[in-house]
C-alpha positions as CSV (number, residue, x, y, z in Angstrom):
1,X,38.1,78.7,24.1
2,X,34.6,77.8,25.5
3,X,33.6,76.7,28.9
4,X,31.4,73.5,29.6
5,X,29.0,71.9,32.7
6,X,29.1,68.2,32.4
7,X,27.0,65.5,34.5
8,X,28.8,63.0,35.8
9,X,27.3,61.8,38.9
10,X,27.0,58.5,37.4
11,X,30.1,57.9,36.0
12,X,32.7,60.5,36.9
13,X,35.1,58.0,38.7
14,X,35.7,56.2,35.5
15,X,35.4,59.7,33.4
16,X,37.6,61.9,35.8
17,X,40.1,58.6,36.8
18,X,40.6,58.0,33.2
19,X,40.9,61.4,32.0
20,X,37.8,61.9,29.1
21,X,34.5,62.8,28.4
22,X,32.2,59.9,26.9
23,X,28.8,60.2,25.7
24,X,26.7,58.2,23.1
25,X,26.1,59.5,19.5
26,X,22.1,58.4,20.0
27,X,18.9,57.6,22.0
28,X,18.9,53.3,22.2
29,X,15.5,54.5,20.3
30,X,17.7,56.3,17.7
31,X,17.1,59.8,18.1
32,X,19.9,62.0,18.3
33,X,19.9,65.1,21.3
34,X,21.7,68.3,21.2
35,X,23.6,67.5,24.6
36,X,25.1,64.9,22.7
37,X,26.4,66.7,19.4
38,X,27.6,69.4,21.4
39,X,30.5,66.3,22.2
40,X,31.7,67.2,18.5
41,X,32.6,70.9,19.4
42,X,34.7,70.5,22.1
43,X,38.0,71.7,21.4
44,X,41.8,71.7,22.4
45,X,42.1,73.8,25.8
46,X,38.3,74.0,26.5
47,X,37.0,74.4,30.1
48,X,35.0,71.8,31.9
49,X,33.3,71.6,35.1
50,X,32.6,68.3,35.9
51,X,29.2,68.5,38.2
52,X,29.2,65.8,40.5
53,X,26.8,65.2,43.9
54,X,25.5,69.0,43.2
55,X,28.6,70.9,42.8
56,X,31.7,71.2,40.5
57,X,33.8,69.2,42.2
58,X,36.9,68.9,39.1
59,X,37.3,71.0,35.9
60,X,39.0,69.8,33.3
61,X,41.0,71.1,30.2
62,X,40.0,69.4,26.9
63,X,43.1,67.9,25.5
64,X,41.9,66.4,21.7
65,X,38.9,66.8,19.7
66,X,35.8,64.0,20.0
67,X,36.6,60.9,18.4
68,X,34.1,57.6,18.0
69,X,34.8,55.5,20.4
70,X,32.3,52.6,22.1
71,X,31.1,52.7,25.4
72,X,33.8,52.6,28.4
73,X,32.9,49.5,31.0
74,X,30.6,52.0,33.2
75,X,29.0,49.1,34.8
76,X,25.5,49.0,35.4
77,X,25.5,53.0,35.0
78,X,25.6,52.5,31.0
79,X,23.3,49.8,30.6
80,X,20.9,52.1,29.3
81,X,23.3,53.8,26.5
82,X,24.1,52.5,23.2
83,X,27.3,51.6,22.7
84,X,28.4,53.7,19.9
85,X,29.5,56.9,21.0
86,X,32.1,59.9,21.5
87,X,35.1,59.9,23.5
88,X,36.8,63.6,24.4
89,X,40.0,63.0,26.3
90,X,40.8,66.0,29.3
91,X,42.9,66.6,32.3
92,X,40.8,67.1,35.4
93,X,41.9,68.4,38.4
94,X,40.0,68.7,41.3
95,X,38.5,71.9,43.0
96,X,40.1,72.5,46.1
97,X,36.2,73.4,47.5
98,X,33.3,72.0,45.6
99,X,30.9,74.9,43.6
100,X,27.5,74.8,44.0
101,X,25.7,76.6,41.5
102,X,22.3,76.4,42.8
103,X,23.8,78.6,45.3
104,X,24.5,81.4,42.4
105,X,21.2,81.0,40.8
106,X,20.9,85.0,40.6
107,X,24.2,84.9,38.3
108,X,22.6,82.3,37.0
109,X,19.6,84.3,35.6
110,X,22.0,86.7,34.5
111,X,24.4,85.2,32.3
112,X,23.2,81.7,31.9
113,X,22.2,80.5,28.0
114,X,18.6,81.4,26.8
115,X,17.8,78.1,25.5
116,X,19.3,74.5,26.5
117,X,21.0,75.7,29.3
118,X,21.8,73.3,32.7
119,X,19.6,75.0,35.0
120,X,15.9,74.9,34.5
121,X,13.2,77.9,35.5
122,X,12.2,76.2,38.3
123,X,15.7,76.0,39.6
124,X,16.9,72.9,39.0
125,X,19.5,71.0,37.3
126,X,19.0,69.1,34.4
127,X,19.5,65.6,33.4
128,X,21.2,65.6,30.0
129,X,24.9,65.0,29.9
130,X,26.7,68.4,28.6
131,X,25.6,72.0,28.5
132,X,27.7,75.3,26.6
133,X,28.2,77.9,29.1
134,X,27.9,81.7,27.7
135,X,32.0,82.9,28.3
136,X,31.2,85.4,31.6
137,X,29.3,82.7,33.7
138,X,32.3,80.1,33.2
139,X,34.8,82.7,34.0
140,X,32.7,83.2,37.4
141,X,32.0,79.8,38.2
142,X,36.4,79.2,37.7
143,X,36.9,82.5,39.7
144,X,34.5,80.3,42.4
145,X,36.9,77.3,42.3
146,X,40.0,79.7,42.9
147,X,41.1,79.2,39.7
148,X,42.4,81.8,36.5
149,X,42.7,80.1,33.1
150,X,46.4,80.7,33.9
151,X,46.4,78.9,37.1
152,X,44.3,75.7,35.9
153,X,46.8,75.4,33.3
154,X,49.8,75.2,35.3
155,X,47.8,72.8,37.5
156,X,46.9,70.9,34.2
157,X,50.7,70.7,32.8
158,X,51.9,69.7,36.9
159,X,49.4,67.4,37.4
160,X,49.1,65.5,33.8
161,X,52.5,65.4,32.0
162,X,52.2,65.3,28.2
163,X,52.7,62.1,26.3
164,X,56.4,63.5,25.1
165,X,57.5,64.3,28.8
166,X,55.8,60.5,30.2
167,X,58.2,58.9,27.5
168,X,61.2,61.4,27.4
169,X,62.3,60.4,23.9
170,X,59.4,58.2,22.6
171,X,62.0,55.9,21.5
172,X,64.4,55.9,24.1
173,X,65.3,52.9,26.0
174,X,64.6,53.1,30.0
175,X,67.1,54.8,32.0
176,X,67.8,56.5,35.1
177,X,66.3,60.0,33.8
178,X,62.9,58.6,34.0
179,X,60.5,60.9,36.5
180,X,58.0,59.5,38.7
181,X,55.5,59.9,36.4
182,X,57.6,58.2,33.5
183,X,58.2,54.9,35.7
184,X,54.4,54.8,36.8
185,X,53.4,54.9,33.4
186,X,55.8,52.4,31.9
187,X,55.9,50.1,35.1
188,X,52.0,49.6,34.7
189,X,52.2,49.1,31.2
190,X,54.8,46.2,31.7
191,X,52.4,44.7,34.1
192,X,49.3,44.9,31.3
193,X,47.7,47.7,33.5
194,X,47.2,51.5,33.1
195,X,47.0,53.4,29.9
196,X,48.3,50.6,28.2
197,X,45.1,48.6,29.1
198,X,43.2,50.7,28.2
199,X,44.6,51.4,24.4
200,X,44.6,47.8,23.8
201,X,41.0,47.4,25.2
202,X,39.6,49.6,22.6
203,X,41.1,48.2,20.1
204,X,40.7,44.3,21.6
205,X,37.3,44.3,23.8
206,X,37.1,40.6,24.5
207,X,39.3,37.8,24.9
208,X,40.0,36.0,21.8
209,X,40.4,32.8,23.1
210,X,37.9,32.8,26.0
211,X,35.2,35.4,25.2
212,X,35.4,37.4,28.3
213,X,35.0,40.9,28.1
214,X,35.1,41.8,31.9
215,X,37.9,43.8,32.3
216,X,38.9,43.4,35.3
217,X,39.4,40.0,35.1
218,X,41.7,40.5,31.8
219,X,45.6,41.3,31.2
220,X,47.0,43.4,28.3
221,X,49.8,41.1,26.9
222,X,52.3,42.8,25.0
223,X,52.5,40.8,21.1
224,X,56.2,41.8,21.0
225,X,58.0,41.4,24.1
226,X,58.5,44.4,26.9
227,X,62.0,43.6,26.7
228,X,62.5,43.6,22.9
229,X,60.0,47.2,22.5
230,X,61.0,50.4,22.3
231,X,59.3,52.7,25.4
232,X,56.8,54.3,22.3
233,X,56.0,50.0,21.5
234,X,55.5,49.2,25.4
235,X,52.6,51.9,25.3
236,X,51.6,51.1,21.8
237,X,47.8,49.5,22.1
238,X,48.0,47.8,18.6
239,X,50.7,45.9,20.7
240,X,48.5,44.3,23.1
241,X,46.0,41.6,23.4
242,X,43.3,41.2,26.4
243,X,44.1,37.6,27.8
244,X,41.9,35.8,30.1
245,X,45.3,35.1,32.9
246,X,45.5,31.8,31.9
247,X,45.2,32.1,28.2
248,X,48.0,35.5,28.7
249,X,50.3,32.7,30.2
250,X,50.3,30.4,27.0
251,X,50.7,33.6,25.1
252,X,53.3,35.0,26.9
253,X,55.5,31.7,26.8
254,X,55.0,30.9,23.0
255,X,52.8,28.3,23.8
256,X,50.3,29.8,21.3
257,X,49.5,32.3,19.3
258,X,47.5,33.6,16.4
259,X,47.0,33.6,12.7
260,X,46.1,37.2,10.6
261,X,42.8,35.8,9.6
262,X,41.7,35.6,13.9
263,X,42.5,32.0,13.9
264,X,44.1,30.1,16.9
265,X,48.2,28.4,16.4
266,X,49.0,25.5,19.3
267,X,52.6,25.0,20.1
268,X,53.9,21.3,19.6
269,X,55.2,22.1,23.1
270,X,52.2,22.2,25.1
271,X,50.5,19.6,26.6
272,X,47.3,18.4,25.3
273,X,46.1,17.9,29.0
274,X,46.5,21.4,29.6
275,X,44.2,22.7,26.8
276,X,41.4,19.7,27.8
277,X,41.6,20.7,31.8
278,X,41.1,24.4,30.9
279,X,38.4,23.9,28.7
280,X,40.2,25.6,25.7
281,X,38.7,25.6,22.5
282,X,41.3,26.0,19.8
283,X,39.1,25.7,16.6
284,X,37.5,29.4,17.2
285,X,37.7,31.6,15.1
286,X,38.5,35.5,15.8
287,X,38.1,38.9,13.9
288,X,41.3,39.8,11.0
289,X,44.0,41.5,13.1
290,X,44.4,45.3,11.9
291,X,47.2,46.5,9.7
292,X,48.4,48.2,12.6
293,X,48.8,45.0,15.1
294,X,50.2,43.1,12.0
295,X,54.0,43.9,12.7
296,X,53.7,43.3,16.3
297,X,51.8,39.8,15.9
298,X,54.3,39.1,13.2
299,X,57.0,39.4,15.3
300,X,55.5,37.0,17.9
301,X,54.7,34.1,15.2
302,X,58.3,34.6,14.5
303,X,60.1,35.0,17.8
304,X,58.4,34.2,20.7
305,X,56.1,31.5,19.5
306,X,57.5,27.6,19.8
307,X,56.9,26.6,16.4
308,X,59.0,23.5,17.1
C-alpha cells in the first residue's frame, strides 16, 4: 500500500463526485512528466488525499489500476490538457475537518520525499497533479483526518457499495430486496443518468445522429430495452447510446435505428415532416459499432425497431 497528495482544486467536483483520478499521459507539447506516470502505479487499496482549497479535504481508496481513458468533460478547467489520458477509479470520502499541511511543514521537512515531492523549499505547494508520499508522512497526515487504514476502510465499504452488493445477483431481476443504494443506481440508469451515463459516454462521446457532445444536454438510451435487460444489461455501457432528446425519442420508439457499419435506418412509420422540421440528416455516416455493442444493437434492429 502507498499513500498519495493529489491536486484537485480544479476539478475535484467532477473527480471526487464521480469517484476517479484522471490525468493526461502528456504535455499538449508532447513531453511526458513524472506526476503523470506516477498515474500507472497506483494500486488496488492505495491512499489518496485529495488537496483541495489548501487542505485535504477527501481521501480516497484506489479501487482499480490506471486505465486509458480520454479526458472527462471538466469544462473550461481541461481546455489546456490533451485528451488522451489515465483514468484511476477510487472511493473518496470526505474528512470530517479539512488538513492543512502547510500548517505541518516541520513534519514536512522531516519525512517528506527528497526529490519531486508536493511542497517546495520555500514552503509552498506545487502545481503538478500527483505526488508519492514516503509511508510515515501519509500515516500522519490520515491520523490528522481522524482516520486509521482500518477506519477509512469501513467508511469506504459503508459509503461506496461494491458493484456485486449495487446489483445483488448481477443477473437477477429487480425485486423487493434491493437496498437504497441498489434502487438509486438502477433507477438512474433507467432514466439514462448515473453510472450508466457515464459507461456509455466513454464508449459513445457524441451523438451519432446530431453531433453533440455536451453532455448535459444528452440521454443514455438503452439499445435493448430496460424492461427486456437483465440488472448486469441495464448498467452495461456497450448497451447505451448518447441521444440528443429528440433523436433518444425516435430511438426509443423504433422509429430509427442503426446499421453495424455507423450508418442511419428510418422507419416506414415515421413521418417525413418530422425528420425535415428537426433538421435531421439521415445520410451521415457514424463510426463501426464495437463487438461488444453488436448483440445489444442487434437485438434492437430486430425487436424494437418498426421495420414495417
Amino acid at each position: 500500500m502507498a499513500y498519495w497528495w493529489v491536486n484537485q482544486s480544479q476539478t475535484w467536483r467532477h473527480e471526487v463526485g464521480d469517484g476517479y483520478l484522471w490525468a493526461p499521459k502528456r504535455q499538449r507539447n508532447g513531453m511526458t512528466l513524472i506526476h503523470y506516470e506516477w498515474m500507472r502505479q497506483l494500486q488496488p487499496g492505495d491512499v489518496v488525499f485529495s488537496y483541495v482549497r489548501g487542505a485535504f479535504r477527501f481521501a480516497a481508496i484506489v479501487a482499480a489500476p490506471a486505465r486509458s481513458e480520454r479526458k472527462p468533460d471538466f469544462g473550461l478547467a481541461g481546455s489546456a490538457w490533451s485528451d488522451d489520458g489515465w483514468l484511476v477509479p477510487a472511493k473518496y470520502v470526505e474528512l470530517t475537518a479539512p488538513v492543512a499541511p502547510l500548517e505541518h511543514l516541520d513534519m514536512y521537512r522531516r519525512e517528506g520525499p527528497s526529490k519531486y515531492g508536493p511542497i517546495n523549499a520555500a514552503g509552498g505547494v506545487q502545481t503538478q497533479y500527483l505526488f508519492l508520499l514516503p509511508d510515515a508522512l501519509g500515516a500522519f497526515y490520515l491520523s490528522l483526518g481522524g482516520l486509521t487504514i482500518e477506519s477509512l476502510a469501513q467508511r469506504v465499504a459503508r459509503e461506496h457499495p461494491s458493484d456485486e452488493d449495487e446489483l445483488l445477483l448481477r443477473d437477477a431481476p429487480p425485486s423487493p430486496g434491493l437496498t437504497e443504494t441498489e434502487r438509486l443506481v438502477l433507477a438512474n440508469a433507467r432514466r439514462g443518468q448515473g453510472s450508466f451515463k457515464e459507461a456509455v459516454r466513454r464508449l459513445e462521446p457524441a451523438c451519432r445522429l446530431t453531433g453533440l457532445s455536451d453532455p448535459r444536454h444528452l440521454i443514455a438510451s438503452h439499445m435493448k430495452p430496460w424492461s427486456d435487460s437483465t440488472n448486469s444489461e441495464r448498467l452495461d455501457g456497450h448497451n447505451g447510446l448518447l441521444l440528443s432528446p429528440h433523436v433518444d425519442h425516435l430511438f426509443d420508439r423504433g422509429l430509427i435505428t442503426f446499421a453495424p457499419a455507423g450508418g442511419i435506418r428510418v422507419s416506414p412509420r415515421l413521418a417525413p415532416q418530422v425528420i425535415e422540421r428537426w433538421k435531421l440528416d439521415p445520410s451521415v455516416s457514424g463510426k463501426r459499432f464495437s463487438s461488444a455493442q453488436l448483440p445489444f444493437l442487434e437485438y434492437h434492429q430486430e425487436v424494437v425497431f418498426q421495420a414495417s
